[in-house]
Structures are given as structure tokens and as C-alpha cells.
C-alpha positions as CSV (number, residue, x, y, z in Angstrom):
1,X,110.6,-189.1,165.9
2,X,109.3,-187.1,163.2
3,X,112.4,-186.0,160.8
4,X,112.4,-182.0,160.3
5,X,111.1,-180.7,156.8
6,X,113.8,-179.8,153.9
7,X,110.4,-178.3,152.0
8,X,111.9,-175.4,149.8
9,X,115.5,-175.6,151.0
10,X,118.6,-175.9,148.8
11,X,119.7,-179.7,150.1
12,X,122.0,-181.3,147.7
13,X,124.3,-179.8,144.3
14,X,125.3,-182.0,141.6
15,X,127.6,-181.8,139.3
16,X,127.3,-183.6,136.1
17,X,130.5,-183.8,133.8
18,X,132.4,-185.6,131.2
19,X,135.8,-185.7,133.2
20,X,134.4,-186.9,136.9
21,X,138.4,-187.9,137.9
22,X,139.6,-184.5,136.5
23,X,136.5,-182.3,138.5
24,X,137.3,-184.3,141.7
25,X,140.8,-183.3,142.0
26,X,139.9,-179.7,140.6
27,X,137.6,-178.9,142.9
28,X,139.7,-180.6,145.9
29,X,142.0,-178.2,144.9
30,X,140.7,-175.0,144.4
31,X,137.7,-175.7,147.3
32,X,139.1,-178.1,149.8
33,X,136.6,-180.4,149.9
34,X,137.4,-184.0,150.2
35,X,136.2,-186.7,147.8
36,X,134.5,-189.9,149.3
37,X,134.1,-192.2,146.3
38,X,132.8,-194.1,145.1
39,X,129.0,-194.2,146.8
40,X,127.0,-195.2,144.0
41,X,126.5,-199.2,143.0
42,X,127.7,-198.4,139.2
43,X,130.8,-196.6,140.7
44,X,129.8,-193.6,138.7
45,X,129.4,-191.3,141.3
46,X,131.6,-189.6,143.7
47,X,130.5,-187.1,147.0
48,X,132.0,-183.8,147.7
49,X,132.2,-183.2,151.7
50,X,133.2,-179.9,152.8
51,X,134.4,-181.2,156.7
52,X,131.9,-184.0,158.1
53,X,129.6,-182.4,156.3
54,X,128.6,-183.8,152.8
55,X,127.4,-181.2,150.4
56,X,127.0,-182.7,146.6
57,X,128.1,-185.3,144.3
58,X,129.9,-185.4,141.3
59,X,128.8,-187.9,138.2
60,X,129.0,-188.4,134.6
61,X,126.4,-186.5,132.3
62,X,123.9,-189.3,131.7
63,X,123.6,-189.9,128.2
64,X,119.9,-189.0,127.7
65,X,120.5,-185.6,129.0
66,X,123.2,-185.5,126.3
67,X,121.0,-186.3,123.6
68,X,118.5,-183.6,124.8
69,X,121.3,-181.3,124.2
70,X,122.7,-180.7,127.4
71,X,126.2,-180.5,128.2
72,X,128.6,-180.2,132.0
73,X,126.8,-178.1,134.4
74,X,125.8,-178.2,137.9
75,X,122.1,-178.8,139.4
76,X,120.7,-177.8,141.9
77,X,118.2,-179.8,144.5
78,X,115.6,-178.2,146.0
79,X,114.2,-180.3,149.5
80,X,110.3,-181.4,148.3
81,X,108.6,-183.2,151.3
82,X,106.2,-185.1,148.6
83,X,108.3,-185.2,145.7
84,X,105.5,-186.7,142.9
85,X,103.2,-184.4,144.7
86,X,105.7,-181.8,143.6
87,X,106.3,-182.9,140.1
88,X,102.6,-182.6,139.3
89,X,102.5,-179.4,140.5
90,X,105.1,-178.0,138.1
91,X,103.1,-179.6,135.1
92,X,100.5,-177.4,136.5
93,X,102.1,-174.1,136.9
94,X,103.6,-174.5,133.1
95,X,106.8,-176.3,134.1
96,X,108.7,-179.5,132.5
97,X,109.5,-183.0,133.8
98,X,113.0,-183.6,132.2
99,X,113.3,-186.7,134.1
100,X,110.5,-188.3,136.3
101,X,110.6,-189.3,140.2
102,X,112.3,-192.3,141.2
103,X,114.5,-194.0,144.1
104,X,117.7,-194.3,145.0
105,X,118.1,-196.7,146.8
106,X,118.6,-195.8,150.5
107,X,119.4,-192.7,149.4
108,X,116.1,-190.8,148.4
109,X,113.1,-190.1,146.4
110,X,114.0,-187.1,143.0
111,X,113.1,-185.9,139.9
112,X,114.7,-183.3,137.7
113,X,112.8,-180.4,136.5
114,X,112.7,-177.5,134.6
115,X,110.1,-174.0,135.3
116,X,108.2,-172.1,132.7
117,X,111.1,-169.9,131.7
118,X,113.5,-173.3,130.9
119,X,116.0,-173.0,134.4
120,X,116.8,-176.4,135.2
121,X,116.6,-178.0,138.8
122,X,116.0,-180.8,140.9
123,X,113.6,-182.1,143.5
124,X,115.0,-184.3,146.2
125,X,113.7,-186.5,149.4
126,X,116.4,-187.2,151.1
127,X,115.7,-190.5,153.5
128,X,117.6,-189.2,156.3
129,X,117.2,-185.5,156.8
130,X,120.1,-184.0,158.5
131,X,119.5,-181.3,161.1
132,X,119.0,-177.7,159.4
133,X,121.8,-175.4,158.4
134,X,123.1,-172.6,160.3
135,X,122.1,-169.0,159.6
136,X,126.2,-168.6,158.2
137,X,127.1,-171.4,156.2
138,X,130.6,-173.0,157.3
139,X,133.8,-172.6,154.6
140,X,133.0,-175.5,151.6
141,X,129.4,-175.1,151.9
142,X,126.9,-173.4,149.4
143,X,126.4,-170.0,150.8
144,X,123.5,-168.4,148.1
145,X,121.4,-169.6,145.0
146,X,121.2,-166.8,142.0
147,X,118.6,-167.6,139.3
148,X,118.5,-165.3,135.8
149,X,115.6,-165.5,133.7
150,X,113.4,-163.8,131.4
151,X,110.4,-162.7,133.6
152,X,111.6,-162.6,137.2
153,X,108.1,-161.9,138.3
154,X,106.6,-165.1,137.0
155,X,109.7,-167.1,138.0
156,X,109.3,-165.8,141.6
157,X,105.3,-167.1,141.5
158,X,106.2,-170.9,139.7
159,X,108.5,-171.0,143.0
160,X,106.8,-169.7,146.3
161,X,103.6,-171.5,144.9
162,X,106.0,-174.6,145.2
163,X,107.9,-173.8,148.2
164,X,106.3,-171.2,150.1
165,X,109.1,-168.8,149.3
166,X,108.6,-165.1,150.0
167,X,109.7,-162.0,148.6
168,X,112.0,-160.7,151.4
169,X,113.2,-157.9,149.6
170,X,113.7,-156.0,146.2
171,X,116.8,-154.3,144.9
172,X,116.5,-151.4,142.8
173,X,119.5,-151.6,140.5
174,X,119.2,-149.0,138.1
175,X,118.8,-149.9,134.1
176,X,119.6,-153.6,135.3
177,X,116.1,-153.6,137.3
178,X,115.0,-155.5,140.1
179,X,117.0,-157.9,142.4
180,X,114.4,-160.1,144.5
181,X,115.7,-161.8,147.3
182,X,113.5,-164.8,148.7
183,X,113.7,-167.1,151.5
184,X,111.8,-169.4,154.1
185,X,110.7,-168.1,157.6
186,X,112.7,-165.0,157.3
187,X,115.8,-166.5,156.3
188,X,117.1,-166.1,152.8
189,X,118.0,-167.8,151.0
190,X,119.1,-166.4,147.4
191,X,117.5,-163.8,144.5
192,X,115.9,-164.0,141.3
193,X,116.8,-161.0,138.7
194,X,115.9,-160.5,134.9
195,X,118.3,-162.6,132.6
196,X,120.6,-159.8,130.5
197,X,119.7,-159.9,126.4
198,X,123.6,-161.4,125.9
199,X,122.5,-164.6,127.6
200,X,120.9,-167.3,125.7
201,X,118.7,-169.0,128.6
202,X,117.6,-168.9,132.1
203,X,119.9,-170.7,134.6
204,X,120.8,-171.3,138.3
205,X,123.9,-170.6,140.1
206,X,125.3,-171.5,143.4
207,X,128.1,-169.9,145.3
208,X,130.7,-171.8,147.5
209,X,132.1,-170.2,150.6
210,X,135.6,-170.2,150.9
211,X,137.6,-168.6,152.9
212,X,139.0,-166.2,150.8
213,X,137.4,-165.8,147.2
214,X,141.2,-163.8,145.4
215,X,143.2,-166.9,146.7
216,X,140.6,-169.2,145.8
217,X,140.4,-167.3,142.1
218,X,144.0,-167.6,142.0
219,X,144.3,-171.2,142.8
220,X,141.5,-172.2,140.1
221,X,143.7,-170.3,137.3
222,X,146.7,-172.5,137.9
223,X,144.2,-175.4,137.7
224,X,143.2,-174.1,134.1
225,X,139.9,-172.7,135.2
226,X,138.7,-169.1,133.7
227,X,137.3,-166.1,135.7
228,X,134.9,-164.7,134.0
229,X,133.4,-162.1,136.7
230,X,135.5,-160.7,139.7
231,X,136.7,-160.9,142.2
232,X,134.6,-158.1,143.4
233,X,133.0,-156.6,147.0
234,X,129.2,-157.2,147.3
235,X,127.0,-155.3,149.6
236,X,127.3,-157.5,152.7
237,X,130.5,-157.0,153.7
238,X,132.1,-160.2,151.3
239,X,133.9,-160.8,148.1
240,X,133.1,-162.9,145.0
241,X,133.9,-164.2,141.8
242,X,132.4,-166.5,139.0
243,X,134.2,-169.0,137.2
244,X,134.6,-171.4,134.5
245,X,136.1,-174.8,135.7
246,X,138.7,-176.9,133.4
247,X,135.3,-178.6,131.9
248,X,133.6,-175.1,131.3
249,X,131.1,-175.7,134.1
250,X,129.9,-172.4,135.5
251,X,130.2,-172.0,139.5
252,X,130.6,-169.3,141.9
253,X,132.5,-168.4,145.1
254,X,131.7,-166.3,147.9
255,X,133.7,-164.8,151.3
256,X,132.5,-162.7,154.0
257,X,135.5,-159.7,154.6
258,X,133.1,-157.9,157.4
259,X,130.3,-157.9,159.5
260,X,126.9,-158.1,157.4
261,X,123.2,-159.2,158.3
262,X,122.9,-161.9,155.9
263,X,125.3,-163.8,153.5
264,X,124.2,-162.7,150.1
265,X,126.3,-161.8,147.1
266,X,123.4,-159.8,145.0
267,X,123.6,-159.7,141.4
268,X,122.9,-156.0,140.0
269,X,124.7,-153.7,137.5
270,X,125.4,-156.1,134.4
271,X,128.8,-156.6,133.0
272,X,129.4,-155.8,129.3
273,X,131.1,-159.0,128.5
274,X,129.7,-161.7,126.4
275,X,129.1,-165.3,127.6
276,X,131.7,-167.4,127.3
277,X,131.5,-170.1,124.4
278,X,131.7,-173.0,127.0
279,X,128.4,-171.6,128.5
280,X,127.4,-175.0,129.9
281,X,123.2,-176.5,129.0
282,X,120.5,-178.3,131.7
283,X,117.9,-179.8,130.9
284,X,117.1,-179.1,126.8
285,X,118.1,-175.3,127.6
286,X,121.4,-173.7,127.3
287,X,122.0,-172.5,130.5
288,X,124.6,-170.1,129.5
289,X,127.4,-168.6,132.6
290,X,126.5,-165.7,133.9
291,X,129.0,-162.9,132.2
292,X,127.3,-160.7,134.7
293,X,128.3,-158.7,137.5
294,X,127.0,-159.3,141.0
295,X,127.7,-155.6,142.3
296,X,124.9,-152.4,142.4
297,X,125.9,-149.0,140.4
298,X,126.9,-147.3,143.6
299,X,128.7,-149.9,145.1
300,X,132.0,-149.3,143.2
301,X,131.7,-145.7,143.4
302,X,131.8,-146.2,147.8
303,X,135.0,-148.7,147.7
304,X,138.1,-147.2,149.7
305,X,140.1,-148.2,146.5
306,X,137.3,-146.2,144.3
307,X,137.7,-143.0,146.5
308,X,141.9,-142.8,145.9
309,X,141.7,-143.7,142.5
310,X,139.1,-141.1,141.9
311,X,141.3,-138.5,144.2
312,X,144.7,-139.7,142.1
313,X,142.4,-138.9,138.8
314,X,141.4,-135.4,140.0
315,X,145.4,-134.6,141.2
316,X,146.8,-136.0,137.6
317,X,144.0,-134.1,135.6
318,X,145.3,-130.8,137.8
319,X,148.2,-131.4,137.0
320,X,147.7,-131.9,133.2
321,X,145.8,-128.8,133.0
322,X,148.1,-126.5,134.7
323,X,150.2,-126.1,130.9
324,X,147.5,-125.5,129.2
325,X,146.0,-122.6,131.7
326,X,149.5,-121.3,131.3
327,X,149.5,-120.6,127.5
328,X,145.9,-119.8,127.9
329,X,146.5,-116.8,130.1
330,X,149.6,-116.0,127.9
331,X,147.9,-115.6,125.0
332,X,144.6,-113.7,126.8
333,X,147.2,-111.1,128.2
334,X,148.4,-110.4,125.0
335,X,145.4,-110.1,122.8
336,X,144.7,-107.8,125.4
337,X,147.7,-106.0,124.8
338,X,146.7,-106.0,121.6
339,X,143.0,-104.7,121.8
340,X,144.5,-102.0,124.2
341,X,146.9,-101.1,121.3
342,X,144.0,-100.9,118.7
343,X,141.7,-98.8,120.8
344,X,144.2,-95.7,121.9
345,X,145.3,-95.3,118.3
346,X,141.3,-94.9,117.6
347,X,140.9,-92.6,120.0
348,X,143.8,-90.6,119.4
349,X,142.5,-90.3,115.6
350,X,139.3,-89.5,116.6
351,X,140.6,-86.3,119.3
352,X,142.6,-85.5,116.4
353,X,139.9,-85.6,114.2
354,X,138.2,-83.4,116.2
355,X,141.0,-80.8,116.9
356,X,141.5,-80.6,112.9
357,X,138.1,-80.0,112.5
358,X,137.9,-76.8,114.9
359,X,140.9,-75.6,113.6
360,X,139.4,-75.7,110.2
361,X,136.8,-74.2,111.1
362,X,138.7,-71.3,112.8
363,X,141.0,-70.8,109.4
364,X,137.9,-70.7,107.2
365,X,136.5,-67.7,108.9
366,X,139.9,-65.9,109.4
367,X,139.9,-66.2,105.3
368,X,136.7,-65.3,105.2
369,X,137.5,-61.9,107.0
370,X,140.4,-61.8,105.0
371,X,138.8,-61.7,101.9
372,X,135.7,-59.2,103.1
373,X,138.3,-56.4,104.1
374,X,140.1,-56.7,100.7
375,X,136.2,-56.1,99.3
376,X,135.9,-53.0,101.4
377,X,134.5,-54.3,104.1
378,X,131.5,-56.4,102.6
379,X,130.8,-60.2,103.5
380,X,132.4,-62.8,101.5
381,X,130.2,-64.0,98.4
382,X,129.8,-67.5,97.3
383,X,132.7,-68.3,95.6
384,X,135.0,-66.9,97.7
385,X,133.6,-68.3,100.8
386,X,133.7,-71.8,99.0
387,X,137.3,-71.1,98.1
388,X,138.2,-70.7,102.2
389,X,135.8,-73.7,103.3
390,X,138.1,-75.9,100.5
391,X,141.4,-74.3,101.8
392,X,140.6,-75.0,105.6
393,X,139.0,-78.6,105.1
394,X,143.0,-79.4,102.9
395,X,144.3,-77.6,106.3
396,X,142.3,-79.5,108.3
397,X,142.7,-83.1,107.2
398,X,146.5,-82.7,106.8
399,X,146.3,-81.7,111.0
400,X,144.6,-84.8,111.8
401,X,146.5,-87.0,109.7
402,X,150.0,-85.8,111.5
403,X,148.1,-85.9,115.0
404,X,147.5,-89.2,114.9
405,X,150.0,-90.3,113.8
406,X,151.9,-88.0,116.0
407,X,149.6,-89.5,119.2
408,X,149.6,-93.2,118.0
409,X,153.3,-93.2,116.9
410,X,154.7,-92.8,120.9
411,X,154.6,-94.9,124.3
412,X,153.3,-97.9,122.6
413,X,150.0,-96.5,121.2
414,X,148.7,-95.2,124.2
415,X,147.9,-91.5,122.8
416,X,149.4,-88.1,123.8
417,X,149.1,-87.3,127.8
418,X,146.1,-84.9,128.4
């Protein structure tokens, strides 16, 4: 009976670590999973089983991938149906061979690769395929593979022209760009986005489902591990975080909170912070952590929690502003006052200005009369009629120098009643 294909599916994790005692019982800890050790003839390496099912293995960094620079990190195997077949493909399509095909005995056929844009990972024939994984993975299992790298577009070619993967859909996420999500036969599978400037190389990582990511998070702190992202709500309906074991080996959790079509905690808006010095290497790359966010733009902005705090913000900023409207209007009311002030003393100058000036007027001709009947009756001359303009203009500007002070002077400026 033909076995069914693992071609292009994540089959197998490995983690490769200086402390392989001190992982075993941290990740038994903080995951659940139980440790069946030792399985390999060197009693070097150790499998993690999440339930009957057995999900990766845990060994000592081999000391040729130390020398090429590498340092604790985990791997992950992709399922090749003809793994040399494979290998010479990727020397093809611009990748590396960082360690060439060979057996394990009744165990499988691998290599360890790395693509074009340096991201480490493995190739693996398994001899005994198990059946194919569910469409939700169970709690201990690997729930999504994220890959950051410098051209996301190329990566995404070196890979379906390898696997068959398709593009099953792009995520517009703002000045972060694109999140592609690919899979097999409609199923996916993880997503490919653009590595941020802060990080020094491309890298994979794999999130764990666990049955609730903030416990999980807690858990790992008291066993000396560092959160570095999260925990935080992805668009599915679940929860993650990303974390730095007690050997600075980058991995990620994942837990569904709600209904959702597909498990998939999408990477989008990047986080500000800086990659953490224990950023772990594969291959003869740094693969640094990611010290990114796996959340879009809006999604924060839609979170119950993000709607009161944003409510709460408007209420206190009310609030704050109420003082300052206060004395605002205080002081407007009385410049007013002020201005109203200023403007009826004008005016009552300027009526009095204009009453002096008739009466003037009026006393200059009287003296003008005055002084033609003293001539006998003839009209005024020059000087004389100079003499009366003078005498009224004196009259006059002593008038409208007591009327306005006369109008301005009573019921708070406001001028006399008409």
C-alpha cells in the first residue's frame, strides 16, 4: 500500500541547542509535551510528543554548524518525496546545501538547506509517513510556519517551484507591505512577508498551539524565558506571543479564542523594538528573532479593550478641558467688556464732537451779527469775522471736551441716554 505524500508539508521541527537537558524540561513545562529519550544510537537526541503524537526532536548543535557560525535555533523540515532530487533543485534555483542528504537509519532520508535569501531549513523523507494532519492542529502541535526575508516575492518562487505551494492570499498591511499566505490543495499552511531593516537575516518561525498563549507566556517567564512580542489578538479569532527560551532560541505560540476559517497568526504592522542580542543563527546566517508584531494596523484599533480605552481617553480629555474653557470664556467676556467700554466713550466724543461743533458754528455768527450792528448795520470784515470764528472754535472745543467727559464719565462708559 502506497504511503501518502508529505511533498511540501511541514513534517518534523528540530531544535538544536547547547543545554538539550535544560530545553527538555523547559519546554515540558511551558508546552506540555512529554520527552521520550533517548531515540538516537549516540544518546544525543531526545523527541518532543505533544499526546501520541510525536512532533520534533531536540539535539545538541552539531559542531560543524558551530563553526559555520551558527548558534541554538530551531529548524524546520519540510516533507520532499525525492529528497536528492530536491537538493539539486535548490542548487538550481540559487539556494545552498549547508549539509548534504543522508540516512538515518530507520528513520529517514534529509538534508539541511538554505534558499537564495539565506533562511535556513530542512528536507526530510520520513520512512514511515503518518496519516496527514487535521485541518485544526491538536494543543502541542505546530499550528503555522512564518518566514521573513528580504524579497518575499523571490522567496515565494524558490518555494512553490519546490513544493507546489500557491499563493492563497495577500495581505495589504499598510507601510509594512504585503503578507502572502501559501499552502497545498487549498489548505494553508503559513506566510511569507518582507524582513523589517532592524533584522539582520531572513529566518523561519513556527508557532505551537497551546491552549492558552497568556498562561503559556506566563509560565515561560518563571522558567527564565523572555517575551519579546505579545501576547496579542490576530485576525482569526486567536491569541499569540513570541518568545525567547532560557537558551535564546526564538519560538512562537498560538491559541484560537473564537471561531475562525483557518488557523493563522499573520504577521503585519512591525513592532519598533530591536532584536534581541540572543537573536539565535542557522545555517551561516544569523537568523535574528523576530522583534516584530504579528497584528495588521486596524486590528488594534477594532479590539473591545481598544474601543473603552479610546472612550475612557475622550471622557478624561473632556474633562481636562472643561478648566481651561472656563477661564477661556472668563477672559473673552471681559475683554468684551472691555471693547464695549472703549467704543461708547468714542462715540460719545465723537456726538460731542459734533454738538460743539454746531454750537460753534451758531456762536460765530451771533458775533458776527453782533459786530455788524455795532458798524451800523454793515457785514463783518475780515478781521473781525476771524476774531468770532477764533472765539467760537475756544467755545467750541471746551463743549466737547466737558461732553465727553460728561457722557463717558457715567453708567460705566456707556454714553448719555438719547
Amino acid at each position: 500500500m502506497a504511503q501518502p505524500s508529505v511533498h511540501g508539508r511541514f513534517i518534523w521541527q528540530e531544535l538544536m541547542t547547547d543545554d538539550t537537558a535544560g530545553a527538555a524540561e523547559f519546554y515540558a513545562q511551558v508546552i506540555g509535551w512529554q520527552v521520550q529519550s533517548p531515540t538516537h544510537p549516540n544518546g544525543d537526541y531526545s523527541v518532543f510528543a505533544a499526546g501520541r503524537r510525536q512532533v520534533g526532536g531536540v539535539m545538541s548543535l552539531p559542531q560543524h554548524a558551530r563553526e559555520a557560525g551558527a548558534r541554538p535555533h530551531w529548524l524546520p523540515y519540510i516533507g520532499a518525496d525525492d529528497v536528492d532530487g530536491t537538493v539539486a533543485r535548490v542548487e538550481q534555483l540559487g539556494g545552498k546545501v549547508l549539509r548534504a542528504a543522508s540516512d538515518v537509519a530507520d528513520v529517514g532520508r534529509y538534508a539541511v538547506l538554505a534558499d537564495p535569501q539565506g533562511a535556513a531549513f530542512g528536507v526530510y523523507r520520513p520512512d514511515r509517513s503518518g496519516p496527514a494532519p487535521a485541518g485544526q492542529p491538536g494543543q502541542g502541535e505546530f499550528a503555522w510556519q512564518e518566514l521573513a526575508t528580504t524579497d518575499f516575492e523571490a522567496a515565494f518562487r524558490f518555494y512553490s517551484e519546490l513544493f507546489g505551494w500557491e499563493s492563497l492570499q495577500r495581505m495589504d498591511m499598510g507601510p509594512a507591505g504585503t503578507y502572502l499566505i501559501f499552502g497545498r490543495d487549498g489548505v494553508r499552511q503559513g506566510g511569507i512577508y518582507k524582513l523589517s531593516a532592524q533584522m539582520p537575516a531572513p529566518y523561519w518561525l513556527s508557532y505551537i498551539s497551546v491552549a492558552d498563549v497568556d498562561a503559556a507566556a506566563g509560565k515561560a517567564r518563571e522558567h527564565a524565558a523572555r517575551v519579546i512580542n505579545g501576547p496579542m489578538d490576530v485576525p482569526d479569532g486567536g491569541r499569540i506571543a513570541q518568545l525567547l527560551d532560557r537558551s535564546g532560541v526564538l519560538f512562537a505560540i498560538h491559541s484560537q479564542t473564537g471561531a475562525a476559517r483557518a488557523h493563522e497568526p499573520v504577521a503585519a504592522k512591525r513592532s519598533a523594538q530591536r532584536a534581541p542580542k540572543s537573536a539565535p543563527k542557522s545555517g551561516v546566517e544569523s537568523q535574528a528573532p523576530a522583534a516584530e508584531t504579528a497584528a495588521p494596523a486596524k486590528q488594534a484599533a477594532t479590539r473591545p479593550e481598544g474601543k473603552v480605552a479610546e472612550k475612557a481617553g475622550k471622557k478624561a480629555a473632556k474633562k481636562a478641558a472643561r478648566p481651561a474653557a472656563k477661564q477661556a470664556a472668563k477672559s473673552a467676556k471681559k475683554a468684551v467688556k472691555k471693547a464695549a467700554k472703549k467704543a461708547a466713550k468714542k462715540g460719545a466724543k465723537r456726538v460731542a464732537k459734533k454738538t460743539a461743533k454746531k454750537a460753534a458754528k451758531k456762536t460765530a455768527k451771533k458775533v458776527a451779527r453782533g459786530a455788524a450792528s455795532r458798524r451800523g448795520g454793515r457785514p463783518a470784515g475780515k478781521t473781525t469775522r476771524r476774531a468770532a470764528s477764533k472765539v467760537a472754535k475756544r467755545a467750541g472745543k471746551k463743549t466737547a471736551g466737558k461732553g465727553g467727559r460728561k457722557a463717558g464719565g457715567r453708567r460705566g462708559g456707556r454714553g448719555r441716554r438719547r
